[in-house]
C-alpha angles and dihedrals in degrees: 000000000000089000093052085043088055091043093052090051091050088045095054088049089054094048096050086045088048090053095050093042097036088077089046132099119328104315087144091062100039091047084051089047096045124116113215102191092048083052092052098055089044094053093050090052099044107024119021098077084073099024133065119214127152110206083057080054079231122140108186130197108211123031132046124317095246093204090048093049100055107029094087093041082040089055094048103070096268115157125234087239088063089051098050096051096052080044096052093040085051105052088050092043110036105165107249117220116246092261134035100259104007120129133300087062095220139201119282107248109254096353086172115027136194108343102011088049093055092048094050090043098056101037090055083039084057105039109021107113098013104118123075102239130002126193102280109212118208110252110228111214118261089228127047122216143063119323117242112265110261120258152149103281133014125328114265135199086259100070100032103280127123133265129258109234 
């Protein structure tokens, strides 16, 4: 249950970020001159060892379960342009972790570029979420320990919360 609560949530930040990008550059081109097949091998080569998809057949171990991620937004009424953008702009963005090597262990900054990106991009844009159901994978916590004892404001040293610098 935790693991479908944490994908929605993925999946309504994805959304948001589809709607903003969707407007932006020339999604619409890149999306008509993309080679899927080309995207999908791609995909299997560069990306399926972290991230589950079923129509790739791949089942990875680390990042975000990319059925899981679009089928609510899919559902929705999204359009594959929308998912292409936030796709594209992640690929290139990919947010880095404080410290090289540090955890989370993040995805490497334009591990595909030009071409290849617009092919991945539109063949997870295409096929992402289309399935009815994926292997969810439990998603362990980032912190061990015990979680601060619920209450009316903020969470305080006290009772197990962090600090405000």
């Amino acid at each position: 249950m935790r693991s479908r609560l944490l994908a929605s949530s993925v999946a309504i930040a994805l959304a948001g970020g589809a709607l903003v990008l969707s407007g932006c550059g020339d999604a619409e081109n890149s999306l008509a001159s993309a080679n899927t097949d080309a995207g999908r091998t791609l995909f299997v080569q560069n990306c399926g060892g972290c991230h589950t998809m079923v129509e790739a057949g791949t089942k990875g171990i680390s990042g975000p379960n990319l059925d899981d991620a679009f089928r609510y937004p899919r559902n929705q009424g999204f359009e594959e342009t929308q998912f292409f953008g936030v796709v594209r702009r992640w690929i290139k963005i990919s947010p880095q972790p404080d410290k090289p090597g540090s955890y989370p262990v993040a995805m490497p900054q334009n591990l595909v570029t030009g071409q290849d990106a617009i092919d991945v991009s539109a063949y997870v844009a295409k096929f992402a979420g289309t399935q009815p159901d994926s292997d969810v994978r439990e998603i362990s916590p980032a912190v061990k320990g015990t979680p601060p004892a619920p209450g009316d404001g903020p969470a305080t040293p006290a009772d197990g919360g962090a600090e405000v610098p």
